[in-house]
PAZAPA-4460 file (N, C-alpha, C; in steps of 0.05 Angstrom, whole numbers, plus 32768, in hexadecimal, padded with zeros to 4 digits):
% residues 167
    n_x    n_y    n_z   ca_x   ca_y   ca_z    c_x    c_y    c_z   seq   type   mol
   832B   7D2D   86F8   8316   7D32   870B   8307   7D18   870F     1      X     A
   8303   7D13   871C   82EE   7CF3   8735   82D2   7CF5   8727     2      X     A
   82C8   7CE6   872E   82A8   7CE3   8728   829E   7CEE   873C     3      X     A
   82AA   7CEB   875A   829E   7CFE   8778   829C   7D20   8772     4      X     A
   82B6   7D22   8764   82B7   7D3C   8764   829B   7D4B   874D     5      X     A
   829C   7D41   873B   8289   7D3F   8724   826D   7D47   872A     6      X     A
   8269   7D34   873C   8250   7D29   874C   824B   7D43   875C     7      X     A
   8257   7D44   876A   825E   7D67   8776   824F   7D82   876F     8      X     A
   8260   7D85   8759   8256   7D9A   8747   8240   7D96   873E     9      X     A
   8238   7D7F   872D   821B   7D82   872A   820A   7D86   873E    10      X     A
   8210   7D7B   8755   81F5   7D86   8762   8200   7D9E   8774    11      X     A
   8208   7DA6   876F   8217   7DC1   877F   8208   7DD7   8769    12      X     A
   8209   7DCE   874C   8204   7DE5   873C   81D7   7DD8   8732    13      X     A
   81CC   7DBD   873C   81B8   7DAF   873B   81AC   7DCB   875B    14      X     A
   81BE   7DCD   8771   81AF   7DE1   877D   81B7   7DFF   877B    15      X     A
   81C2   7E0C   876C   81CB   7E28   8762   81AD   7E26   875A    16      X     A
   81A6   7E12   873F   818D   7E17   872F   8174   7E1A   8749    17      X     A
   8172   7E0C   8752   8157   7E09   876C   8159   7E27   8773    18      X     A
   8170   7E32   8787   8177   7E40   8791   816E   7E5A   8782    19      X     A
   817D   7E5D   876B   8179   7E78   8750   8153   7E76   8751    20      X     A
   814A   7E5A   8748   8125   7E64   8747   811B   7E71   875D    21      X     A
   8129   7E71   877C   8119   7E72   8791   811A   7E85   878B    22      X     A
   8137   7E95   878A   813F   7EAA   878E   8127   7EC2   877C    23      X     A
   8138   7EB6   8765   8120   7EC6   874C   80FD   7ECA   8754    24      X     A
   80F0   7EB5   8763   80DD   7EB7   8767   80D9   7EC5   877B    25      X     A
   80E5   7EC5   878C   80DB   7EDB   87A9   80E5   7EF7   8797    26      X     A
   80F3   7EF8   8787   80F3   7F13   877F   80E4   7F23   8770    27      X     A
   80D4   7F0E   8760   80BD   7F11   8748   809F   7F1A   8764    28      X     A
   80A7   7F05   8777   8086   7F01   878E   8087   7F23   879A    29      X     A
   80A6   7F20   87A1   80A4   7F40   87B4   809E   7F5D   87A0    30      X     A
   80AC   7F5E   8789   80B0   7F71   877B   809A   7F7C   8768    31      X     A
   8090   7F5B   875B   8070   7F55   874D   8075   7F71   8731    32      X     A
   8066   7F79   8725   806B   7F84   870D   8074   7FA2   8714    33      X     A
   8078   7FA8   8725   808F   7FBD   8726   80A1   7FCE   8718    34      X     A
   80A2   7FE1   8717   80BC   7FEA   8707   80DB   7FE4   8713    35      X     A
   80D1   7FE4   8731   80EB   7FD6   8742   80F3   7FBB   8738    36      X     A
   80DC   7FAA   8732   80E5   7F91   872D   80ED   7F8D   870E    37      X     A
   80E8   7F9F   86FE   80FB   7F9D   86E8   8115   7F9E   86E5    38      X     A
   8123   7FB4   86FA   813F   7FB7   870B   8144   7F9F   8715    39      X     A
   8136   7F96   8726   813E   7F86   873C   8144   7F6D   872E    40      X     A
   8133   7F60   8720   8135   7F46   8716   8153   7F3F   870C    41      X     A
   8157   7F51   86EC   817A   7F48   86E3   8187   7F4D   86F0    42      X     A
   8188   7F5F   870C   819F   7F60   871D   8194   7F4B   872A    43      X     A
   8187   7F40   8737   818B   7F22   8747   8192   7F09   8739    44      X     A
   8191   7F11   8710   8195   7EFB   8706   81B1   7EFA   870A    45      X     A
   81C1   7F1C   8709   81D7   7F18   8705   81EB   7F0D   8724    46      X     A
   81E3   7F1C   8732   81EE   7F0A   8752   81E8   7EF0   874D    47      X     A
   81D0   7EE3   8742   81D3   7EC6   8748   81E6   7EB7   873D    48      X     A
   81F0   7EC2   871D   8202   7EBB   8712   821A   7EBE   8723    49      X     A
   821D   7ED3   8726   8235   7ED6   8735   8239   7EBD   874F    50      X     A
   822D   7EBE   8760   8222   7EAA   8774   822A   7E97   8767    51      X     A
   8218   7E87   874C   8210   7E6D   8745   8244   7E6D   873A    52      X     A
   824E   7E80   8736   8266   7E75   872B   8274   7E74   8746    53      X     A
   8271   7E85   8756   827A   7E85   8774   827A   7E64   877E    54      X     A
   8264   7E51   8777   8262   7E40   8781   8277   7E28   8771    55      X     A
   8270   7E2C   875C   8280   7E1F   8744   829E   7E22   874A    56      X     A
   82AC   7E38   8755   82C4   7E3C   8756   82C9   7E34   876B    57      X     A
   82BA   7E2F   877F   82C6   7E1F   87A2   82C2   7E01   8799    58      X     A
   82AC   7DF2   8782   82A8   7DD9   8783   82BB   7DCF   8771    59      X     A
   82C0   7DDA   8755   82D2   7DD0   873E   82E0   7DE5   8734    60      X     A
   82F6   7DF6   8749   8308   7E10   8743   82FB   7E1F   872D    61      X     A
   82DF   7E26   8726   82DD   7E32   8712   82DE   7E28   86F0    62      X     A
   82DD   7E0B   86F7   82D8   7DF8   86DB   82C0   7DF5   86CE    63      X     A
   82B0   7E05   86BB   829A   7E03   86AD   8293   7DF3   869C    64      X     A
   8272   7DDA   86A2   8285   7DC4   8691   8258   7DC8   8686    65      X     A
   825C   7DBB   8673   8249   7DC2   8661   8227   7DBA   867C    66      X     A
   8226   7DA0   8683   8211   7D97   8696   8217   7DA9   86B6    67      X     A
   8226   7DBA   86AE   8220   7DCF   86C5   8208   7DDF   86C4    68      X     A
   820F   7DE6   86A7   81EC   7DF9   869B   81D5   7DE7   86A2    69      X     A
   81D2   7DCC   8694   81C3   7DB8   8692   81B7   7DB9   86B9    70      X     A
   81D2   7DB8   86CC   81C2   7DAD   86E1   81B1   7DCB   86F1    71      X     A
   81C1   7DE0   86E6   81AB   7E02   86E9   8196   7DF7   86EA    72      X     A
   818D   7DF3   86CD   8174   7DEF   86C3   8165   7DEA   86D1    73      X     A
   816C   7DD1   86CB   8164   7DB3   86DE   8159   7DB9   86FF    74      X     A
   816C   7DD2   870A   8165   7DD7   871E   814C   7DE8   8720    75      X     A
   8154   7E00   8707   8133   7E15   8706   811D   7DFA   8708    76      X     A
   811C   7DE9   86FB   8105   7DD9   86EF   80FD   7DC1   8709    77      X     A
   8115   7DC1   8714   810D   7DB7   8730   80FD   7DC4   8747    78      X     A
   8101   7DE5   8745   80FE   7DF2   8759   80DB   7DF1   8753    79      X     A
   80DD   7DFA   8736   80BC   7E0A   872D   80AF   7DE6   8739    80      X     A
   80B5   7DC8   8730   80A3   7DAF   872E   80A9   7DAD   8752    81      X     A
   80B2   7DAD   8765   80AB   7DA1   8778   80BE   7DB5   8793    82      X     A
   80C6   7DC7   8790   80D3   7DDA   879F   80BC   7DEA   87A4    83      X     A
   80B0   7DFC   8798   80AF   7E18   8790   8091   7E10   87B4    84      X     A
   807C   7E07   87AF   8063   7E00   87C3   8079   7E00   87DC    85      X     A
   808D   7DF3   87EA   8098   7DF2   87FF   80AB   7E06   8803    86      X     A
   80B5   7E14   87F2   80C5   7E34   87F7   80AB   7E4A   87FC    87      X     A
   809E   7E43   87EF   808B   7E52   87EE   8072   7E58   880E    88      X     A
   807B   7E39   8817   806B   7E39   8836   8084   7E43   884D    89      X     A
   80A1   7E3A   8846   80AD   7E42   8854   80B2   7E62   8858    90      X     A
   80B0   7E6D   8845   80AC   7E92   883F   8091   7E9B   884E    91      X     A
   807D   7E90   884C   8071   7E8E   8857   806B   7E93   8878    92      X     A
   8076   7E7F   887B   8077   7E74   88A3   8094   7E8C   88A9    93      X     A
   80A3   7E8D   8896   80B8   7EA1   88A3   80A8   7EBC   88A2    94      X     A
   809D   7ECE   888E   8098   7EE2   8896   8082   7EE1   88A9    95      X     A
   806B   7ECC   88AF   805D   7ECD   88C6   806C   7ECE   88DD    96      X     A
   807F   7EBF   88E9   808B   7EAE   8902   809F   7EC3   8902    97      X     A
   80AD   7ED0   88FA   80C6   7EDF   88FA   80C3   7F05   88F1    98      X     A
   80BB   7EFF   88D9   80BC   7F1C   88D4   80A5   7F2B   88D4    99      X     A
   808A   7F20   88DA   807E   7F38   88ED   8077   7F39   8903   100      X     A
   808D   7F29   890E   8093   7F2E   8937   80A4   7F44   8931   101      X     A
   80A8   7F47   891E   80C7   7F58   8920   80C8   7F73   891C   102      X     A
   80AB   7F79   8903   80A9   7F8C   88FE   8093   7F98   890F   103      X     A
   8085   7F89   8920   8076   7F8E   8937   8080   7FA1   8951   104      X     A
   8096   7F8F   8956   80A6   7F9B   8964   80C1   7FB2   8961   105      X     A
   80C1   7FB9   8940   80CB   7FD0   8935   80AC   7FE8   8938   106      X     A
   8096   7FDC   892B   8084   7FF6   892C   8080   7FF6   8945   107      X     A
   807D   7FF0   8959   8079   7FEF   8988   8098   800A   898B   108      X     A
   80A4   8000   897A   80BA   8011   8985   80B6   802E   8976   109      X     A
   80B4   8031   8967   80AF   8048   8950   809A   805F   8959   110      X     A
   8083   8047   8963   806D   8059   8973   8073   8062   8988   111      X     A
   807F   8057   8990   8089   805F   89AE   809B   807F   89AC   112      X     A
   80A1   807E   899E   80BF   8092   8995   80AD   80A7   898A   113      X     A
   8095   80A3   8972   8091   80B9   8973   807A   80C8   897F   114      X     A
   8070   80B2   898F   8064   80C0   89AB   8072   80D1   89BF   115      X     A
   808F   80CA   89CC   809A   80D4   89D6   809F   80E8   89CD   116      X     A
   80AF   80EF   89AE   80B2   810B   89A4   809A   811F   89A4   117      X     A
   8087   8115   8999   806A   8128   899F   8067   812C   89B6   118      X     A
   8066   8127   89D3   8060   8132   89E7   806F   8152   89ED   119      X     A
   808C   8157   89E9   808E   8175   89E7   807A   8185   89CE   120      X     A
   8072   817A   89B4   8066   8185   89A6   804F   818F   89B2   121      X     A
   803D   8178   89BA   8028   8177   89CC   8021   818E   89E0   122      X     A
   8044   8196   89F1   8034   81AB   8A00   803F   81C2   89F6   123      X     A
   804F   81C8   89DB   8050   81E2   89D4   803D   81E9   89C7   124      X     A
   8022   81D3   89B8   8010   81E1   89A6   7FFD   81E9   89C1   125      X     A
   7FFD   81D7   89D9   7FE9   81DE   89E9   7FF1   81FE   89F6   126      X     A
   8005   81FF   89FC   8011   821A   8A03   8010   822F   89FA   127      X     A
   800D   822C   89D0   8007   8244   89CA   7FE3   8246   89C1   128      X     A
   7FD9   8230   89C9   7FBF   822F   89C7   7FAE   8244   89DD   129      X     A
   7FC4   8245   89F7   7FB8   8251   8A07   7FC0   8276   8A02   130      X     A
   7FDE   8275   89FD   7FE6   828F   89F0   7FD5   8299   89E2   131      X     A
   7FD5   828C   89CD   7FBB   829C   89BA   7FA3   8299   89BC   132      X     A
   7F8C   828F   89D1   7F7A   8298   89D7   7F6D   82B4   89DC   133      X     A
   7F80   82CB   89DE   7F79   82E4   89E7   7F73   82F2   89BD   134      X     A
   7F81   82E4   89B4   7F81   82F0   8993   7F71   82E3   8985   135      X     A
   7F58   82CE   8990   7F48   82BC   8982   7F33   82D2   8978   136      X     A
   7F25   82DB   8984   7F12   82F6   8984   7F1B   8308   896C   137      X     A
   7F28   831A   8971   7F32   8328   895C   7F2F   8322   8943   138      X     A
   7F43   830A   893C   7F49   82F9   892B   7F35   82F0   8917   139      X     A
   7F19   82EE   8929   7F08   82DA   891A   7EF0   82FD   8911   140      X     A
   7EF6   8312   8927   7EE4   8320   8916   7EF1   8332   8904   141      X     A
   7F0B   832E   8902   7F1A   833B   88E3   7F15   8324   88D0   142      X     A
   7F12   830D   88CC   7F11   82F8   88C7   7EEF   82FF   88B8   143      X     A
   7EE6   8302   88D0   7EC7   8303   88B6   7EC8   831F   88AC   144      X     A
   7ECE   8330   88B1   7ED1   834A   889F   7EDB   8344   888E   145      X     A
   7EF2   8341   888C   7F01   832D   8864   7EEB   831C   8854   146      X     A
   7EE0   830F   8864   7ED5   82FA   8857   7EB6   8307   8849   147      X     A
   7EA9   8320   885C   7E98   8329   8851   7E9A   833F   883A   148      X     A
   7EB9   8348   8840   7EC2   835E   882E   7EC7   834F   8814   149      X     A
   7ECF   8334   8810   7ED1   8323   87F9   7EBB   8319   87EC   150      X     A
   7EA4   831C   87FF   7E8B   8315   87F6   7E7D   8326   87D7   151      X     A
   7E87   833E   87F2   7E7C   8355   87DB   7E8C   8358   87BC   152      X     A
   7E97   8351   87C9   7EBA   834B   87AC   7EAD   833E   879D   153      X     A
   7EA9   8327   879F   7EA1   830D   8787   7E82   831B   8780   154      X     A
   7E71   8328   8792   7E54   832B   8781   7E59   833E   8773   155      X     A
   7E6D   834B   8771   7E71   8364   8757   7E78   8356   8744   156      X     A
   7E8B   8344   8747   7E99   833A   872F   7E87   8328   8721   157      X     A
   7E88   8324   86FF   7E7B   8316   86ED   7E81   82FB   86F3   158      X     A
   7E66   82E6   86F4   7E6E   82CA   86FC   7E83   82B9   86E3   159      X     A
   7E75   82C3   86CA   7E8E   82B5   86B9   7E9B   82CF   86AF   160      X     A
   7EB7   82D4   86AD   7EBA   82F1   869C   7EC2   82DF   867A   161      X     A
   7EC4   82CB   8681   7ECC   82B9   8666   7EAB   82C5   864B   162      X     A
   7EA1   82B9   8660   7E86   82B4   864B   7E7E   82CA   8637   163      X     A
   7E7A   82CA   8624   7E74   82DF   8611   7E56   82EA   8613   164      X     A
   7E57   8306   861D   7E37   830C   861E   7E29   830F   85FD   165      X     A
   7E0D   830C   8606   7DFE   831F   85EE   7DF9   8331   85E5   166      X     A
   7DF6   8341   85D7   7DF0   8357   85C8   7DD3   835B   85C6   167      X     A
***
């Protein structure tokens, strides 16, 4: 193997490491103490691994050589000292500039939809609003008959039956 080739891998596996902190960190920022993010985290450690050998195997067929770990590291420790402030603004400006035009224009559509579906709702409650206008009357003076017939209910009954009287 060349010194080019060499050269390669280390920084092929120098940005796996960068790459693995971003990663890890937008997942820690989104998920935050979660019970999701207890899930979520070792499975993104484990894709990154997967990922980080994916890369390894297109740059050096899958040759594991000890300063591969070394340049991981190297990469977490790069990301956290002088990465992490400029991923951090670029996440940033993307979900301003991009993803909430987007979800703007998902909730414009959403409202729209279920405006449209409510308007048959709209005129069947008005429809039977008018239907049952003739049963409003009735209704409300059986309605206070119950309610005064329950009146008389509760003033018979003892307010606590728990309580132990005196003798």
């Amino acid at each position: 193997m060349i010194v080019s080739q060499q050269l390669l891998g280390l920084l092929a596996m120098l940005a796996t490491g960068v790459l693995a902190a971003a990663a890890i960190d937008a997942v820690r920022t989104a998920a935050g103490g979660t019970r999701a993010g207890a899930v979520l985290e070792p499975a993104a450690w484990l894709l990154l691994g997967i990922a980080a050998y994916g890369v390894l195997f297109t740059v050096r067929d899958g040759e594991w050589r000890i300063y591969d770990l070394l340049a991981q590291i190297s990469g977490l420790l790069l990301y956290e000292s002088v990465f992490r402030r400029p991923f951090r603004f670029a996440g940033r400006l993307v979900r301003l500039l991009i993803l909430r035009p987007v979800f703007l224009v998902i909730r414009g559509i959403v409202a729209a939809a279920v405006f449209i579906l409510m308007i048959p709702l709209r005129i069947l409650a008005f429809l039977l609003g008018i239907l049952s206008r003739p049963f409003r009357r009735p209704y409300r003076a059986v309605r206070r008959r119950l309610d005064a017939g329950m009146r008389k209910i509760r003033k018979r009954l003892p307010r606590n039956p728990l309580k132990k009287r005196s003798a």
